[in-house]
N, C-alpha and C positions, 0 to 999 in steps of 0.2 A: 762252431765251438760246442753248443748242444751237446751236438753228435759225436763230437773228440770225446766227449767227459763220459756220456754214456757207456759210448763202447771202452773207453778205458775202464770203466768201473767193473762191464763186464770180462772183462780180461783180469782183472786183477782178482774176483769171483772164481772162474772159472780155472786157469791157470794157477794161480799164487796159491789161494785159501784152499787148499786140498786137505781131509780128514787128516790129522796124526796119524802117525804110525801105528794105530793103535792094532792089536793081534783079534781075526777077524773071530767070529767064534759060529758053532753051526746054527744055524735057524731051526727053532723048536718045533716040532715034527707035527704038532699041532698045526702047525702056520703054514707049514710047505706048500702043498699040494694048491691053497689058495691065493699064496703070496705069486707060486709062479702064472699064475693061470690071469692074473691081474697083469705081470709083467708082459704074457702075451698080449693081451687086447692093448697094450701100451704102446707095441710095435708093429698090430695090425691097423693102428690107428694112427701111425707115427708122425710126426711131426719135422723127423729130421733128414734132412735134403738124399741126394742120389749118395749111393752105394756102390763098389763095382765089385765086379766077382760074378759069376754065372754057376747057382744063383748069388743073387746080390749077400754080401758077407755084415756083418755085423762086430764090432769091437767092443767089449765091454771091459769095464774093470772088476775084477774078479771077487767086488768085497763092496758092500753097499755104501754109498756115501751119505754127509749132510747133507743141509741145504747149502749153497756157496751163498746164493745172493738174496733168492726170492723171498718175499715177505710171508708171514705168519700166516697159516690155514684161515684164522678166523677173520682176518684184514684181506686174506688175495681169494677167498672162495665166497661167494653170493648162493646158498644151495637155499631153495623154494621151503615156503612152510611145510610144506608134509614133510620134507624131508633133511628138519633142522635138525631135528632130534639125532635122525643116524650120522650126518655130518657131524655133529658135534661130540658122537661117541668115538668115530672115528679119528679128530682132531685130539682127544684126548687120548689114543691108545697109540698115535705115531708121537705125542711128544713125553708119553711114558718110557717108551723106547730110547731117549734121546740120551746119545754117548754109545748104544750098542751099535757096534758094526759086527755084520752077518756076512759068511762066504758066500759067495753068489756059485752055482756049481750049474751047468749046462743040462737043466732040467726045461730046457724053451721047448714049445713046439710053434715053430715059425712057416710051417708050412714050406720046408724043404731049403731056408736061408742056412749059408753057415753063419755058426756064431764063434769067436775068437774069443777064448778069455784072458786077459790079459794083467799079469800081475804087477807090483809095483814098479820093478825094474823095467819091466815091455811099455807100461804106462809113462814110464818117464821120458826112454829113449823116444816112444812115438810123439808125445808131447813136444820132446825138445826139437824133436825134424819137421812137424808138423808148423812149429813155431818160427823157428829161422835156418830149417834146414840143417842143422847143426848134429852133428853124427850121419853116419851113413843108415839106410831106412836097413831093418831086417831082413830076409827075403822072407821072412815067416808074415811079415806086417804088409810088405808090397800091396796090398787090398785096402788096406786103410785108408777111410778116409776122416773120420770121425775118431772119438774117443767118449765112449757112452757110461756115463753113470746112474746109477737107480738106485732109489733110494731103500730106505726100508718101507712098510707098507700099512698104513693106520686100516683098521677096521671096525665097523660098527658092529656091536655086540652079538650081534643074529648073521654077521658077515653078507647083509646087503647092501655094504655101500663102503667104496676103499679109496683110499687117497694116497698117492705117491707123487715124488718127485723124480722127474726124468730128466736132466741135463747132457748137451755135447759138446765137447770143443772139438772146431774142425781148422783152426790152426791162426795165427796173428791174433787179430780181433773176431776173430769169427766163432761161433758159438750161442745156443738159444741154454734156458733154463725157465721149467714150468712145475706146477701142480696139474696133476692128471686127476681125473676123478670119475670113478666108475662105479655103474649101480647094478645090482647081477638080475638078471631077465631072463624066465627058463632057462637055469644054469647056463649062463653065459651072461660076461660085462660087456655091459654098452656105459660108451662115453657121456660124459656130462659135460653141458658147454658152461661151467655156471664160475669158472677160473676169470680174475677182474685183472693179473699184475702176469707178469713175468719179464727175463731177462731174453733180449732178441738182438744179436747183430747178427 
């Protein structure tokens, strides 16, 4: 019973509570070049099951989301004394943001993955076939196996230390939703295990 309640919660997360409609607007030029380079180590590190396609393909939604489920940066992240301070600037610059949604535009470098962008219409038919088979699949989506969103991306004021939300739904109950959190290391982020909550069926 647990486990009914759970995965329904996350299904109801993941599926139901999708951002409004809200019209997506460009990421400030400022922010680019770092937001995507965050979003890479997000999917060099990834978390979210096989892939098919040769190379392996990738489906995202084309415009950055909320959180659906997972709890608050300062309750689901543990980051060590040295580096409360940058967490905590970080924590306050993703919920400054909060209400903005950003176009996500195919600035990845994935090391040779395709990446699918997928706008609301492609995100919903894929949603709805992925869920109960329900419409015929695309022949543009036939690779799909997921449906990936990211979030927007907090940063610490010196940009060493970034916090995002990565969620997937891969169809029924099935579906993870986390905080990722990465600290830049001779220009390059490396992961942080220091995430205490997220959503997993």
């Amino acid at each position: 019973m647990r486990w009914f309640v759970q995965t329904l919660v996350l299904h109801v997360f993941l599926r139901g509570q999708q951002p409004k409609a809200t019209v997506a607007r460009e990421l400030p030029p400022d922010r680019i070049d770092d937001t995507y380079s965050v979003y890479d180590a997000a999917f060099r590190n990834s978390l979210i099951g096989d892939h098919t396609g040769d190379p392996p393909a990738y489906f995202i939604a084309d415009r950055t989301g909320q959180r659906y489920g997972v709890g608050d940066p300062d309750k689901c992240i543990d980051a060590p004394e040295d580096d409360r301070e940058a967490f905590e600037q970080a924590a306050d610059d993703f919920r400054a943001q909060n209400g903005s949604v950003y176009r996500i535009v195919n600035r990845f470098n994935l090391n040779g993955r395709k990446v699918r962008l997928l706008n609301r219409d492609e995100e919903k038919h894929l949603q709805d076939w992925l869920f109960n088979g329900k419409n015929r699949r695309e022949p543009s989506l036939a690779e799909a196996t997921d449906i990936i969103r990211l979030s927007r991306v907090g940063f610490s004021s010196d940009r060493s230390l970034a916090i995002v939300v990565v969620s997937n739904y891969c169809g029924g109950l099935c579906g993870s939703e986390r905080w990722r959190i990465f600290k830049r290391s001779n220009d390059r982020w490396v992961e942080q295990r220091w995430n205490k909550c997220f959503i997993l069926s």
